[in-house]
FIRO-977186 format. One record per residue: residue in one letter; x, z, y negated of N, C-alpha, C in turn. Coordinates in steps of 0.02 Angstrom, whole numbers, padded with zeros to 5 digits, always signed. Atoms other than C-alpha are relative to their C-alpha. Example, Ala and Ser with C-alpha at 12.3 -4.5 7.8 and 13.67 -1.06 7.14 Angstrom:
! residues 2
+-----+--------+--------+--------+--------+--------+--------+--------+--------+--------+
| res |   n.px |   n.pz |   n.py |  ca.px |  ca.pz |  ca.py |   c.px |   c.pz |   c.py |
+-----+--------+--------+--------+--------+--------+--------+--------+--------+--------+
|   A | +00045 | +00000 | +00059 | +00615 | +00390 | +00225 | +00045 | +00000 | -00060 |
|   S | -00042 | -00003 | +00059 | +00684 | +00357 | +00053 | -00039 | +00037 | -00055 |
+-----+--------+--------+--------+--------+--------+--------+--------+--------+--------+
***
This chain:
! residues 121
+-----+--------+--------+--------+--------+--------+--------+--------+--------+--------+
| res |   n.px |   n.pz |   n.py |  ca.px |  ca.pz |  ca.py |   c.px |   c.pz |   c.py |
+-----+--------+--------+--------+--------+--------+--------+--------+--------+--------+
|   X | +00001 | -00064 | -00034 | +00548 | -00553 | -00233 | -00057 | +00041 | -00029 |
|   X | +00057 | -00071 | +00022 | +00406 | -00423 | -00253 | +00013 | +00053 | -00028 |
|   X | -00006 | -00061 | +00017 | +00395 | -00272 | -00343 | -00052 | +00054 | +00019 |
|   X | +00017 | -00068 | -00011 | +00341 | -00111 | -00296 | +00013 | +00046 | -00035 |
|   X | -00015 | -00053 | +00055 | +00301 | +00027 | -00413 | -00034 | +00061 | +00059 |
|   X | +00009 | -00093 | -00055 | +00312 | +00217 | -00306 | +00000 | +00046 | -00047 |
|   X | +00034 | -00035 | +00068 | +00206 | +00326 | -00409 | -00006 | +00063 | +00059 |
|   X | +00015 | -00064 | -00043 | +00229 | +00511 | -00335 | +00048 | +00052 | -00019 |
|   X | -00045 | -00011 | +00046 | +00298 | +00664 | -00411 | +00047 | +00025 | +00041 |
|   X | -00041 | -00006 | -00010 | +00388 | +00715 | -00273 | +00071 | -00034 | +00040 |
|   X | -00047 | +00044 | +00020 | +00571 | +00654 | -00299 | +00041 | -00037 | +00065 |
|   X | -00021 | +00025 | -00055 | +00631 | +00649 | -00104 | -00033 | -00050 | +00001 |
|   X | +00046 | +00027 | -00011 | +00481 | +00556 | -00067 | +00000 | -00085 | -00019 |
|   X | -00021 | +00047 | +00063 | +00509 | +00428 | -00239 | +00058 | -00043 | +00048 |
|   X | -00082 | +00015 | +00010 | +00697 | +00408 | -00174 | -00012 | -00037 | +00062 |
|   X | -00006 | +00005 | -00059 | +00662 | +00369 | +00009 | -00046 | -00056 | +00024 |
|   X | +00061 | +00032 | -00010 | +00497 | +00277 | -00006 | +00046 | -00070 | -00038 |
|   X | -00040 | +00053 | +00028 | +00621 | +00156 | -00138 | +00053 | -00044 | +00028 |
|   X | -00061 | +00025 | -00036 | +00756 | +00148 | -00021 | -00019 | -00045 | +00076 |
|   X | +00003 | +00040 | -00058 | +00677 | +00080 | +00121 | -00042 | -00052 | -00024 |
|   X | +00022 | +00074 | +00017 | +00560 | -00046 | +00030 | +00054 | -00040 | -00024 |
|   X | -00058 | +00058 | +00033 | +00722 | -00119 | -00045 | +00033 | -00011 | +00062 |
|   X | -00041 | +00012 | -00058 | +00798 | -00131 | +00119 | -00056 | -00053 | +00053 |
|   X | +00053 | +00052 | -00035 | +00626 | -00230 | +00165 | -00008 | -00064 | -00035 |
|   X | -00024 | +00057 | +00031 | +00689 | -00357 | +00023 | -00059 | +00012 | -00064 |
|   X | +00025 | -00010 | +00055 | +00559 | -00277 | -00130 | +00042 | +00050 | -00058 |
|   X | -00019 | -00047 | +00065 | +00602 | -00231 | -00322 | -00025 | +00068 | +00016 |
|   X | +00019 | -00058 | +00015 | +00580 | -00053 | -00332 | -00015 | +00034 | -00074 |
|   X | -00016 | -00048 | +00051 | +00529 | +00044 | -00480 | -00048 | +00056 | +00024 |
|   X | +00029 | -00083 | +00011 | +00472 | +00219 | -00506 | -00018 | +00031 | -00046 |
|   X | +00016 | -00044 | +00021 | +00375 | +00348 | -00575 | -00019 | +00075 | +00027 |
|   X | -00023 | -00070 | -00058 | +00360 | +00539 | -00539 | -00077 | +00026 | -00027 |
|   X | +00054 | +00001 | -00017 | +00174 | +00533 | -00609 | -00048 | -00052 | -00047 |
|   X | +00040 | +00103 | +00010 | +00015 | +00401 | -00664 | +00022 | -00011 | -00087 |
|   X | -00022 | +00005 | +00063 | +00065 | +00442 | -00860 | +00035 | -00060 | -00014 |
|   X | -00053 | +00046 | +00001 | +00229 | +00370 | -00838 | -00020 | -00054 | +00042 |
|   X | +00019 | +00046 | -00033 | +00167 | +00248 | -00687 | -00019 | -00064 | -00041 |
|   X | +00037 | +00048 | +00051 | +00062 | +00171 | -00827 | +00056 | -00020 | -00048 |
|   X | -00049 | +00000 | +00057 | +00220 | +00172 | -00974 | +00019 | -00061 | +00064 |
|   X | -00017 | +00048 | -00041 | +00302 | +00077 | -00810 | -00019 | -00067 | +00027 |
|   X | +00054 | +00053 | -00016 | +00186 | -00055 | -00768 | -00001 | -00061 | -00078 |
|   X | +00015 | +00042 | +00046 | +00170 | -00096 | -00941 | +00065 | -00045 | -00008 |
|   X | -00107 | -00016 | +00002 | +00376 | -00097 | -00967 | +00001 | -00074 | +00008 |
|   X | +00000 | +00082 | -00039 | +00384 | -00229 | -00843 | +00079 | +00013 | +00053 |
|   X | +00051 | +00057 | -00027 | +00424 | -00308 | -00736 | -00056 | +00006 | +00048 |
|   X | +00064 | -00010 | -00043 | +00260 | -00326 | -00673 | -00018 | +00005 | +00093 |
|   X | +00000 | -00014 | -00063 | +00225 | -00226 | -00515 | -00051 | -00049 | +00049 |
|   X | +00057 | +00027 | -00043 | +00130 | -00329 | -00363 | -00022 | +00016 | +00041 |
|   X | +00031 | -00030 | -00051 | +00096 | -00190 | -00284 | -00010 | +00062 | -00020 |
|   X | -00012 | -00088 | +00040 | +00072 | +00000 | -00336 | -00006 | +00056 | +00075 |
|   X | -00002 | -00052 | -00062 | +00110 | +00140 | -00196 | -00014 | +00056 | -00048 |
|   X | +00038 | -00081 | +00035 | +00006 | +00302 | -00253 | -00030 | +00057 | +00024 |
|   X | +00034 | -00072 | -00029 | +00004 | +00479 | -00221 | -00052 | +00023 | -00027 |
|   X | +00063 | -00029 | +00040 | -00148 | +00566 | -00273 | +00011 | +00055 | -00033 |
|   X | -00015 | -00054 | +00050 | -00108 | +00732 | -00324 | +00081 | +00021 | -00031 |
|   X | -00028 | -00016 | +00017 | +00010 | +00748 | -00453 | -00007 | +00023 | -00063 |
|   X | +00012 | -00020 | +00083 | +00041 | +00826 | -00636 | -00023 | -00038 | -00048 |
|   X | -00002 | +00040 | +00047 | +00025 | +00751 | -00788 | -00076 | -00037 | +00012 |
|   X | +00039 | +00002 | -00005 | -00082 | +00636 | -00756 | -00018 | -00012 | +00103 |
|   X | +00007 | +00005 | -00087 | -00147 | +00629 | -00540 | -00024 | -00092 | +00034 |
|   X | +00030 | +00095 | -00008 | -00183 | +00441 | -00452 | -00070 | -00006 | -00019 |
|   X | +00040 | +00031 | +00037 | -00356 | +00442 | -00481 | -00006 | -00001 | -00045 |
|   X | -00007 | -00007 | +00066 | -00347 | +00476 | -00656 | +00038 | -00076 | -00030 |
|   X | -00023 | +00058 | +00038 | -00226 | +00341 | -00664 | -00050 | -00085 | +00033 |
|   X | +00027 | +00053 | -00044 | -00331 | +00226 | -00540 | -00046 | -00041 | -00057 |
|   X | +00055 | +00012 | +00047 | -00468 | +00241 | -00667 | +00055 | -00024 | -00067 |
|   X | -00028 | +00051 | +00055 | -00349 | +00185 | -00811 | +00024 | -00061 | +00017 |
|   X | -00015 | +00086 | -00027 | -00266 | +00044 | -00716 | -00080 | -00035 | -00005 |
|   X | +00072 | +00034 | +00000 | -00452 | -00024 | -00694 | -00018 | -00025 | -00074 |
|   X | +00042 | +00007 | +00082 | -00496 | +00009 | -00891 | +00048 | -00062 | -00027 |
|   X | -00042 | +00042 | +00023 | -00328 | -00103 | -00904 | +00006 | -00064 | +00012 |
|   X | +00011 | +00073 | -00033 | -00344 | -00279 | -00913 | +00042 | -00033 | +00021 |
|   X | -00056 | +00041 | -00019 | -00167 | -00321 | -00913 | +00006 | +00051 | +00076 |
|   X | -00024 | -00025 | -00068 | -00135 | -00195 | -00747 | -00067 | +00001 | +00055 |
|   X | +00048 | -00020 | -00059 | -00320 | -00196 | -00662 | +00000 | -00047 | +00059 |
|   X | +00004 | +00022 | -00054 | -00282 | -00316 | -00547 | +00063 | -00018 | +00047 |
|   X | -00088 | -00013 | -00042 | -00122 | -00259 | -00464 | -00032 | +00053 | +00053 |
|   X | +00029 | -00025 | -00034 | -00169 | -00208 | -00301 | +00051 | +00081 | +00033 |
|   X | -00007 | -00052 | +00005 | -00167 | -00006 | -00245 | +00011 | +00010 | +00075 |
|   X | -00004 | -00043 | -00058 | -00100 | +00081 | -00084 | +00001 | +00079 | +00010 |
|   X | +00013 | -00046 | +00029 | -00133 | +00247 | -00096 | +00023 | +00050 | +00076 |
|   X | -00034 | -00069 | -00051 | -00017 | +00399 | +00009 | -00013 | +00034 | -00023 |
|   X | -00007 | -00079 | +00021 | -00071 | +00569 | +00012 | +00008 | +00036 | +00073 |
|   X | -00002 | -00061 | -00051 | -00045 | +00736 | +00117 | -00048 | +00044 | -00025 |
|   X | +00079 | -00041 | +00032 | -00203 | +00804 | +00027 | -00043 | +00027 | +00046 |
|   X | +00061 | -00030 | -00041 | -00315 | +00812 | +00180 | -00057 | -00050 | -00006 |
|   X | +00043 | +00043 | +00023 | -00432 | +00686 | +00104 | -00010 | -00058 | +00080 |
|   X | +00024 | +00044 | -00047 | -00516 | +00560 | +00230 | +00005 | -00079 | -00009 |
|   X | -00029 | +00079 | +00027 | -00491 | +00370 | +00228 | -00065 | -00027 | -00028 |
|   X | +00079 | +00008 | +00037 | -00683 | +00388 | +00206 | -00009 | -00012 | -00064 |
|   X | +00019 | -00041 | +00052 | -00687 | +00484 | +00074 | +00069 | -00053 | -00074 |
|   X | -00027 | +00041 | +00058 | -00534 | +00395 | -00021 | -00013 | -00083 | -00017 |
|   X | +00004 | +00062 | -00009 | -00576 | +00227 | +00003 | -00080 | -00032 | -00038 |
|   X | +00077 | +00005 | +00036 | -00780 | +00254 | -00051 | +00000 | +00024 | -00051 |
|   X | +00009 | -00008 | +00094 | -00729 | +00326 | -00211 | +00043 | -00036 | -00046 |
|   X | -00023 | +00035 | +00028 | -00598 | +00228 | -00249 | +00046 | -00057 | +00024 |
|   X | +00002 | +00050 | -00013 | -00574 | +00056 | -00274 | +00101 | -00011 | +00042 |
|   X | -00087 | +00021 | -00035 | -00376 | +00032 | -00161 | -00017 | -00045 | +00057 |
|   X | -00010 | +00054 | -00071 | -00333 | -00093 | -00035 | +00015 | +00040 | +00055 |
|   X | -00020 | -00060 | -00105 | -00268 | +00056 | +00123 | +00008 | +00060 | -00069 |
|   X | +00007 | -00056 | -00010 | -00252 | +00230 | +00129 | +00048 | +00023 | +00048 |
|   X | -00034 | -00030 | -00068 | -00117 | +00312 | +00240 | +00030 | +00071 | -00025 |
|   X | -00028 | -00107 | +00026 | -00076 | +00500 | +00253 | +00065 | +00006 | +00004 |
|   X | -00094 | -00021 | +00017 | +00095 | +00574 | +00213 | +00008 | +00050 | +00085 |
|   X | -00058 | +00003 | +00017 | +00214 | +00602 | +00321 | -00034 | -00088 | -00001 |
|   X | +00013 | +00093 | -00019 | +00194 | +00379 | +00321 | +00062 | -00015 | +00032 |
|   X | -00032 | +00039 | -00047 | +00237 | +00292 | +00456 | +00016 | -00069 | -00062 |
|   X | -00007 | +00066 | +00042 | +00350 | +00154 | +00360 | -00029 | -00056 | +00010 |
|   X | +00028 | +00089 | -00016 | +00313 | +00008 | +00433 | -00073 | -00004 | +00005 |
|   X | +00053 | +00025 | +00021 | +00133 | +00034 | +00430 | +00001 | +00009 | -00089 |
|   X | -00006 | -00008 | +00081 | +00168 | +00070 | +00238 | +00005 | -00080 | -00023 |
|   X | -00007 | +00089 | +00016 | +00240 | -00131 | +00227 | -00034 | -00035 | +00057 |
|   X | +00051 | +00062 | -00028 | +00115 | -00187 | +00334 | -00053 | +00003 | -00028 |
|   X | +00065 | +00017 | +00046 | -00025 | -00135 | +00221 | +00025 | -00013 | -00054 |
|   X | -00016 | +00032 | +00069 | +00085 | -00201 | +00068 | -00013 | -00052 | +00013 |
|   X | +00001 | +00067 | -00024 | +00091 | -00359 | +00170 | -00068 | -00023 | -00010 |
|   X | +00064 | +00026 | -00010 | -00091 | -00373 | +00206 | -00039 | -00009 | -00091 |
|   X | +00053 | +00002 | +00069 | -00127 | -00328 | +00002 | +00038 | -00050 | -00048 |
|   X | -00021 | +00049 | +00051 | +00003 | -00447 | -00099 | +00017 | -00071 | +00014 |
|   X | -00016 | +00081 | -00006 | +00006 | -00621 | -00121 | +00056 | -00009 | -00014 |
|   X | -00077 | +00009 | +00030 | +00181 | -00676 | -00113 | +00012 | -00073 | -00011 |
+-----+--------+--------+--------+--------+--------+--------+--------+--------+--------+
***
């Protein structure tokens, strides 16, 4: 079975985004921002997929994008990246390295159809 780590600090979002990938037959874990995301990843068990909001506290997704990368054991766990920021698929996609891009509210099922298209199962 797959895991999915849902990196976003807010907690509806976390709870709802968890509950329907496990109902699509993936592990869930969580974090509420990339700090902890990263503590999580390391933890285990190893995510094969990472769902990531961009702006949050602590530390925000790109911040953590750019540490997953510096990390050898997590840089090659592939990134889906949800925001309601406003940001462009342009604009997130040419600065940083993720497999999709989809704006918040997310349509689920395109959510596990670009998990589909990014992890090898």
């Amino acid at each position: 079975m797959a895991v999915a780590l849902i990196v976003d600090d807010d907690v509806h979002i976390r709870e709802s985004l968890s509950e329907y990938l496990r109902g699509e037959g993936f592990d869930v874990l969580a974090a509420g921002h990339g700090l902890e995301a990263l503590e999580v990843a390391r933890r285990g068990p190893r995510p094969d997929v990472i769902v990531l909001d961009l702006l949050m506290p602590v530390m925000d997704g790109w911040d953590f994008r750019a540490a997953q990368l510096a990390s050898p054991d997590l840089a090659d766990i592939p990134v889906v990246v949800i925001s309601a920021a406003g940001f462009t698929a342009a604009t997130v996609l040419g600065q940083l390295p993720v497999s999709a891009y989809l704006t918040k509210p997310v349509n689920l099922d395109s959510l596990v159809a670009a998990i589909n298209r990014t992890v090898r199962f």
